[in-house]
C-alpha positions as CSV (number, residue, x, y, z in Angstrom):
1,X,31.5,36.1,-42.8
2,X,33.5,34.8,-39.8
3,X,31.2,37.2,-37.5
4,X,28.1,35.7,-38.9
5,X,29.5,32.1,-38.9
6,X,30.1,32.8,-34.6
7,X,26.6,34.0,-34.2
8,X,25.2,31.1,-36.0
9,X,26.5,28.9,-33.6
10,X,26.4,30.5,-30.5
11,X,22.8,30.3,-31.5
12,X,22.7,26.6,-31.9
13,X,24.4,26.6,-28.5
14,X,21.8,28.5,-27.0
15,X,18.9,25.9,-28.9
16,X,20.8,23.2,-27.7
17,X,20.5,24.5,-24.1
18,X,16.6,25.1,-24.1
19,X,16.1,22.0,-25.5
20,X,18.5,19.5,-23.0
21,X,16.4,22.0,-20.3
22,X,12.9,20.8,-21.4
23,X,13.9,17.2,-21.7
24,X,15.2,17.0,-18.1
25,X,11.1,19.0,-17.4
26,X,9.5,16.3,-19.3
27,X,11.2,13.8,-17.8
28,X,10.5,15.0,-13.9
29,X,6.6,15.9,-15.3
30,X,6.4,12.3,-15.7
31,X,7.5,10.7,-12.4
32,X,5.9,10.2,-9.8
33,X,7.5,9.0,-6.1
34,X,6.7,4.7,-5.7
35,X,6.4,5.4,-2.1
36,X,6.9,7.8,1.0
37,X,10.6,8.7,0.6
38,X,11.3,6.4,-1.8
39,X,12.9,5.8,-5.9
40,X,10.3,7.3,-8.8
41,X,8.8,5.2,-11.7
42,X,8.2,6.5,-15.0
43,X,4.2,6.6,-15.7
44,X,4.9,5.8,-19.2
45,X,2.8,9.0,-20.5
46,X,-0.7,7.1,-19.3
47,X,-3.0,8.7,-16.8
48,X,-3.4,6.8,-14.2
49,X,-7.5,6.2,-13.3
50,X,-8.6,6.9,-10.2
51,X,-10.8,4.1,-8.7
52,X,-14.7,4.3,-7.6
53,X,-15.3,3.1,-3.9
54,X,-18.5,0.9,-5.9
55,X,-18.6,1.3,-9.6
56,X,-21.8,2.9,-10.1
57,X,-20.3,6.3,-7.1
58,X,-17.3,7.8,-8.8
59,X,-14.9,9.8,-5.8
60,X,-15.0,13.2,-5.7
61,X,-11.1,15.0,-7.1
62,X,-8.5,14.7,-4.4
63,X,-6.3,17.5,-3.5
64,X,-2.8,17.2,-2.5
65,X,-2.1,17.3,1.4
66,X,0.4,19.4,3.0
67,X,1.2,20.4,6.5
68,X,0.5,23.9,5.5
69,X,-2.9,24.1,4.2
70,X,-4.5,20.1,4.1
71,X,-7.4,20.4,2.4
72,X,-11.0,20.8,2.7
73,X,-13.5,17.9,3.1
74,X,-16.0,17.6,0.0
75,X,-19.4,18.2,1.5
76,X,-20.6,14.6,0.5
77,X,-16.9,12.7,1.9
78,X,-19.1,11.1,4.9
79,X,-21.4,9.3,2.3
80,X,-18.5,8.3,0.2
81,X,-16.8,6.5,4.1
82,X,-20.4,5.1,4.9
83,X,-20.3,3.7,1.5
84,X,-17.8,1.6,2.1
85,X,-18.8,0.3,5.8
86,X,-22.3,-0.6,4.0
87,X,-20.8,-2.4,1.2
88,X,-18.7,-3.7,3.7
89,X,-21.1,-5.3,6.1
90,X,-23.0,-6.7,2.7
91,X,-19.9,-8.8,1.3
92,X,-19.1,-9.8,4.9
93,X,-23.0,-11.3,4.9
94,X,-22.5,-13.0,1.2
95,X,-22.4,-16.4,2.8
96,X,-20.8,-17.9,-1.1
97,X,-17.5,-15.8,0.1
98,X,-17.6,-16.5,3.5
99,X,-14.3,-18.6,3.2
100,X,-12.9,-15.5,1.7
101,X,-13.8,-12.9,4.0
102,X,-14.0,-14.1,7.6
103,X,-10.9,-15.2,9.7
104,X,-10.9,-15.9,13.5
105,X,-9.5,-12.5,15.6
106,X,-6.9,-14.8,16.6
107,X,-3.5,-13.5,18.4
108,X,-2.0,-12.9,14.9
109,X,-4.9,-10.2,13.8
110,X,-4.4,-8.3,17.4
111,X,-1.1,-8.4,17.0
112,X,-1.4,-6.7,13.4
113,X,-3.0,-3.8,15.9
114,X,-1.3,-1.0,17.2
115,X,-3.2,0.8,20.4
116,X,-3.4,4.6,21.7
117,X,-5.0,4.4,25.1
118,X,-4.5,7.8,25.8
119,X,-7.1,8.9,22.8
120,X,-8.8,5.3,22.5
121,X,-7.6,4.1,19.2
122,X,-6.8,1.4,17.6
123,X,-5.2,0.9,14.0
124,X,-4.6,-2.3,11.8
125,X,-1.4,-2.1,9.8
126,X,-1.7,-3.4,6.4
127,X,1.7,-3.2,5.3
128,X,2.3,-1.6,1.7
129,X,0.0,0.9,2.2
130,X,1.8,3.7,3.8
131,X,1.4,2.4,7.5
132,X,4.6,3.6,8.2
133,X,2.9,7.5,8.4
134,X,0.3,6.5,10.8
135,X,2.2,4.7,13.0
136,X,4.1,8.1,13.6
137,X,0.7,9.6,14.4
138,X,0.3,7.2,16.5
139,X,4.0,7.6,18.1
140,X,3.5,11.0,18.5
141,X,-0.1,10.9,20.1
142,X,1.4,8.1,22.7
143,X,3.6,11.1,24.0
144,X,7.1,9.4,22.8
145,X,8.1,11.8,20.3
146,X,6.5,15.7,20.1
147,X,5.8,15.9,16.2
148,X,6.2,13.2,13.5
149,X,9.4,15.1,12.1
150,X,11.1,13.8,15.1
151,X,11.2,10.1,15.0
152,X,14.0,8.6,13.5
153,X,12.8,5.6,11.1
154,X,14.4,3.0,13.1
155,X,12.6,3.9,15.8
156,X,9.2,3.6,13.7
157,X,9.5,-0.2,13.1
158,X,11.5,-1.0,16.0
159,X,8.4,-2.1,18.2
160,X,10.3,-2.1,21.5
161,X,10.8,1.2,21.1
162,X,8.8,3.1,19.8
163,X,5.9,3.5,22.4
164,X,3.2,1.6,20.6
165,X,2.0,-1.8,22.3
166,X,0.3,-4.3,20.3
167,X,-3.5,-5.1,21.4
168,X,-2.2,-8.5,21.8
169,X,-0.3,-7.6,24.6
170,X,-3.3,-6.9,27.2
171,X,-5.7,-9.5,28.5
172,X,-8.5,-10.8,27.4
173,X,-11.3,-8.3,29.1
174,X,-8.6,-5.3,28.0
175,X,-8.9,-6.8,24.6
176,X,-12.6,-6.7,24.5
177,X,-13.3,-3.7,26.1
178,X,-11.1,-1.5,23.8
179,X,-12.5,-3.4,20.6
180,X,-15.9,-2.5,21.5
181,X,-15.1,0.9,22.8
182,X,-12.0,2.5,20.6
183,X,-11.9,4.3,17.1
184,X,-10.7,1.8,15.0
185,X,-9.3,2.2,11.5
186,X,-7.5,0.2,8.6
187,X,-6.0,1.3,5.2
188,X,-6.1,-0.4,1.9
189,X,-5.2,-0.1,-1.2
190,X,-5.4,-2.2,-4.7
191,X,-4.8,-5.4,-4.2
192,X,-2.5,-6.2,-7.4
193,X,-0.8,-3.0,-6.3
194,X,-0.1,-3.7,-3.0
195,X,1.3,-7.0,-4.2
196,X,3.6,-5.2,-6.7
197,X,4.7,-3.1,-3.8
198,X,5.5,-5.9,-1.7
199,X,7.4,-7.3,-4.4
200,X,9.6,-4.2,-5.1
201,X,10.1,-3.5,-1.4
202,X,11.3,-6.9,-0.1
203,X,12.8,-8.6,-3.0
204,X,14.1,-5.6,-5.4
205,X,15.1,-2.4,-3.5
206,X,15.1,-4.3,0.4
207,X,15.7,-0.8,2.0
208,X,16.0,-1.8,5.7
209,X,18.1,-4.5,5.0
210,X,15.8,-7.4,5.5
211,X,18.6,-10.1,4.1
212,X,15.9,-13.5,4.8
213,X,14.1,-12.2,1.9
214,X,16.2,-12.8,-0.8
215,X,18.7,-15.6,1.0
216,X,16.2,-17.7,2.2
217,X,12.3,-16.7,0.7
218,X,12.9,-16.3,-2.3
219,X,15.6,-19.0,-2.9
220,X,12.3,-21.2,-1.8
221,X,9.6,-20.0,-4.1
222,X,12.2,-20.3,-7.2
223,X,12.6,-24.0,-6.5
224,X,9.2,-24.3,-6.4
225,X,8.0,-22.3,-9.2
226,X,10.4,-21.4,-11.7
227,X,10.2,-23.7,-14.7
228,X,13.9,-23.1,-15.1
229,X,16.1,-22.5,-11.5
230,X,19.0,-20.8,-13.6
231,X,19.0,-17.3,-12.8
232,X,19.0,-15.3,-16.0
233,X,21.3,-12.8,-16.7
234,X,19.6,-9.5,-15.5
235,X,17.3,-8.9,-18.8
236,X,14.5,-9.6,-17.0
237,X,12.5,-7.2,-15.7
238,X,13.6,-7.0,-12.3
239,X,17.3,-9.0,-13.5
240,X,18.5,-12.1,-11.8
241,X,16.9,-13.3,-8.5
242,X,13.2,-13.7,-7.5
243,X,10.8,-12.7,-10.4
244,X,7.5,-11.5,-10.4
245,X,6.1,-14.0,-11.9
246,X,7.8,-16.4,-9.9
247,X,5.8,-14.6,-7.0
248,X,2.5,-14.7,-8.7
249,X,2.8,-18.2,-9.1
250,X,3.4,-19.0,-5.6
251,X,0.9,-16.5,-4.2
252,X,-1.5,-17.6,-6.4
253,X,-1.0,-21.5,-5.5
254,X,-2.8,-21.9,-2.1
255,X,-1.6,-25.2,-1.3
256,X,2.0,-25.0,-1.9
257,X,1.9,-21.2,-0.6
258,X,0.7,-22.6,3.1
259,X,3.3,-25.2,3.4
260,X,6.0,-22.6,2.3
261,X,4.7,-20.1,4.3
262,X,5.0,-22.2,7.7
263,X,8.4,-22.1,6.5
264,X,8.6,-18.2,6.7
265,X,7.1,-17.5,9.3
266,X,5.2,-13.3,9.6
267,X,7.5,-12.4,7.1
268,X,4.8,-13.3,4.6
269,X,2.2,-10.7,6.7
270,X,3.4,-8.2,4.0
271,X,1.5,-9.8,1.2
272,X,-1.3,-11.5,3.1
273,X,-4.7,-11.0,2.5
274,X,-6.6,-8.0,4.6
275,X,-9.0,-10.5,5.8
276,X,-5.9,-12.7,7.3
277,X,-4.4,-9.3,8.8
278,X,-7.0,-7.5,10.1
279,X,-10.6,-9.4,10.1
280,X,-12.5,-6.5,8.7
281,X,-15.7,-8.9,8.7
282,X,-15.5,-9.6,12.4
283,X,-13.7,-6.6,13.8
284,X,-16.0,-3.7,13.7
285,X,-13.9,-1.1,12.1
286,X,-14.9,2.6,12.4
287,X,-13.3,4.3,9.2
288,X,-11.9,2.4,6.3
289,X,-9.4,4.2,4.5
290,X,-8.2,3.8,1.0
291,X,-4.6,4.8,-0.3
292,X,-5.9,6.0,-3.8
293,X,-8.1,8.6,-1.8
294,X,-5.8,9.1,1.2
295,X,-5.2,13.1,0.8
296,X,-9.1,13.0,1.9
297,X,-9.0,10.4,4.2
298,X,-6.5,11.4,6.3
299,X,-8.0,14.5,7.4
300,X,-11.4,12.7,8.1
301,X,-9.8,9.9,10.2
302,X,-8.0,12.5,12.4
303,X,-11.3,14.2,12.5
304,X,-13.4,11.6,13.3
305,X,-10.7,10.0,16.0
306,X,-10.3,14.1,17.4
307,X,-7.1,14.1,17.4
308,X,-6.8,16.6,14.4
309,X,-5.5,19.6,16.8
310,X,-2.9,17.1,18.2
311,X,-1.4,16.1,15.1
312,X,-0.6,16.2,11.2
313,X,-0.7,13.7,8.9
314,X,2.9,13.9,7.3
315,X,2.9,15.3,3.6
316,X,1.7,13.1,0.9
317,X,4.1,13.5,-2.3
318,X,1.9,14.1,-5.2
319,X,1.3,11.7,-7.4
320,X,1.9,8.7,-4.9
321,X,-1.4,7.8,-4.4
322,X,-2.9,7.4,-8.0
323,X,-3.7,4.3,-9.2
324,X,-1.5,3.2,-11.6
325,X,-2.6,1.0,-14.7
326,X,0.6,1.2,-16.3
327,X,2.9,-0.2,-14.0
328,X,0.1,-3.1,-13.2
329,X,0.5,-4.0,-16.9
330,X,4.0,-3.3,-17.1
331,X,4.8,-6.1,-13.9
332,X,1.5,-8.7,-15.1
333,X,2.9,-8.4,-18.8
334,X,4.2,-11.9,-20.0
335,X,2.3,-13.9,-16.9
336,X,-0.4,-16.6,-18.6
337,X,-3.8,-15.8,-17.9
338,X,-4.1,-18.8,-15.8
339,X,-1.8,-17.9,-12.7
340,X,-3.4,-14.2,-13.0
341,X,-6.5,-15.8,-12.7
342,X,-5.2,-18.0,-9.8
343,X,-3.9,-14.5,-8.0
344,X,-7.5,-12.7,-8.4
345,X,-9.0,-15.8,-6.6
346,X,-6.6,-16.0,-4.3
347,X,-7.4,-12.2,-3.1
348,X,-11.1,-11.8,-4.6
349,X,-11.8,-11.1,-1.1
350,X,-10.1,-7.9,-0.5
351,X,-11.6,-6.6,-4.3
352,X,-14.8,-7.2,-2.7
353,X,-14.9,-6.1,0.7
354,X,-13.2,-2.9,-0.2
355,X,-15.2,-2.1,-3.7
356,X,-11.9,-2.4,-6.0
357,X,-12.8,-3.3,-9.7
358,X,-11.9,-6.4,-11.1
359,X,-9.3,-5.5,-13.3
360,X,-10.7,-7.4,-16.4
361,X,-7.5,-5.6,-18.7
362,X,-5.4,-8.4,-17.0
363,X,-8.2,-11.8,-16.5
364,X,-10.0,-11.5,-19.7
């Protein structure tokens, strides 16, 4: 009896065991990396949707890139990147959204641009979309570093060193000539999900310790637009400090956001419009890329710029790319209907320019 008593619970044991070691599976399954490098986020179980570049042309399945084996183009990827440059040009003609999608290429767009002489390119960062990777490409291309492995992250946003002027920086003439001559590309992504990015990097996780964001910025938009300026007690969503809907408010108030925003100075470029950052209407731009598509438009953009034997995109974690409904609602949940609205409005431009669906689960 004791024999058989033993057995019976070294078998539990081993149950126990096989069980604790599928729950930790599960778990990992269903994360996904927020960004390059960065913490996960829990998907929640839903399937993220992948986005059509217009909503009547659905894009082809991505693969996963990797240094080893990127993958192969689709036959039809060109049409899917002329696509966009037509539906481009035909918002930037809509005269009723003209206010929304045409800026002046003033010195803050070319300084948004980072040049490559040596292989005639130029790229617009839009920050929150992985601009970090291509500005290693662009490092390494420049000659400053061999291979993208190499470059210390300091060096990558430390603009005095890292070997890439600014298209600001030459004269007017230089200017010109290289806008009308160069291979020019941007990167964008979801609007609302570039926002929520933006959110989460500067005012929750603040990885390259960036301390004006939370001691000065956001101090300022919670006197402004929190109905109650006592902190709670962390049982928010993202605890005490700046909320998100405290930044939906004032993102989505253009008045008031101007006069704070003279206040901050470019630290706001990381939640700024495309249209402000780049002037896709009035910059002729020669690939546009999209994040949710990226493992496919990476390779074309080095392709199409041929640089492709020079250099490797770095590896895309999968998963980080994937449009993901759940966390939009997750971070919109609880905000009125009116300041979503407010937001859209505020960045209507960008969902048109760049085909993104309005995302009626959030306005209606």
């Amino acid at each position: 009896m004791t024999r058989c008593h033993w057995l019976l619970v070294g078998a539990c044991g081993w149950v126990l065991l096989l069980l604790m070691f599928a729950s930790k599976f599960i778990n990992f399954s269903l994360r996904v990396p927020d960004d390059y490098g960065g913490n996960v986020e829990k998907l929640r179980g839903t399937e993220p949707s992948v986005k059509s570049v217009t909503p009547q042309q659905p894009i082809p399945h991505t693969t996963f890139m990797s240094a080893a084996s990127p993958p192969t183009l689709p036959s039809d990827w060109l049409s899917v990147v002329e696509r966009r440059l037509e539906l481009l040009s035909s918002v930037c003609s809509n005269s009723s959204l003209r206010n929304l999608t045409h800026t002046p290429v003033s010195k803050f767009v070319l300084d948004r641009i980072f040049v490559c002489d040596k292989h005639k390119i130029l790229f617009c960062q839009t920050p929150k979309v992985g601009n970090t990777q291509w500005k290693k490409v662009l490092i390494v291309l420049n000659g400053k570093f061999s291979k993208v492995e190499d470059i210390p992250e300091s060096i990558v946003h430390h603009h005095d060193k890292n070997g890439l002027p600014r298209l600001s920086s030459f004269k007017d003439k230089e200017i010109n000539d290289r806008l009308n001559s160069y291979f020019k590309f941007i990167i964008v992504r979801d609007p609302f999900e570039r926002i929520i990015s933006a959110f989460k990097d500067k005012f929750v996780k603040n990885p390259r310790f960036e301390p004006w964001y939370k001691s000065n910025i956001a101090p300022a938009i919670i006197r402004k637009y929190r109905k109650s300026h006592r902190d709670e007690d962390g049982s928010g969503l993202e605890g005490s400090g700046l909320h998100f809907e405290d930044f939906v408010r004032y993102l989505g108030d253009e008045p008031g956001r101007r006069r704070l925003d003279r206040q901050f100075g470019e630290h706001v470029i990381h939640w700024l419009t495309y249209v402000e950052l780049c002037a896709p209407c009035d910059i002729g731009y020669s690939v546009i890329g999209h994040h949710e598509t990226l493992e496919l438009d990476a390779p074309h953009i080095l392709k199409s710029a041929g640089i492709e034997h020079l250099v490797s995109y770095p590896t895309i974690p999968p998963g980080i790319t994937r449009y993901n409904r759940s966390k939009v609602e997750k971070y919109f949940s609880g905000i009125s209907k009116r300041d979503v609205r407010r937001l859209y409005a505020r960045f209507l431009g960008d969902f048109s320019l760049f085909g993104y669906q309005r995302p009626n689960f959030l306005l209606d």
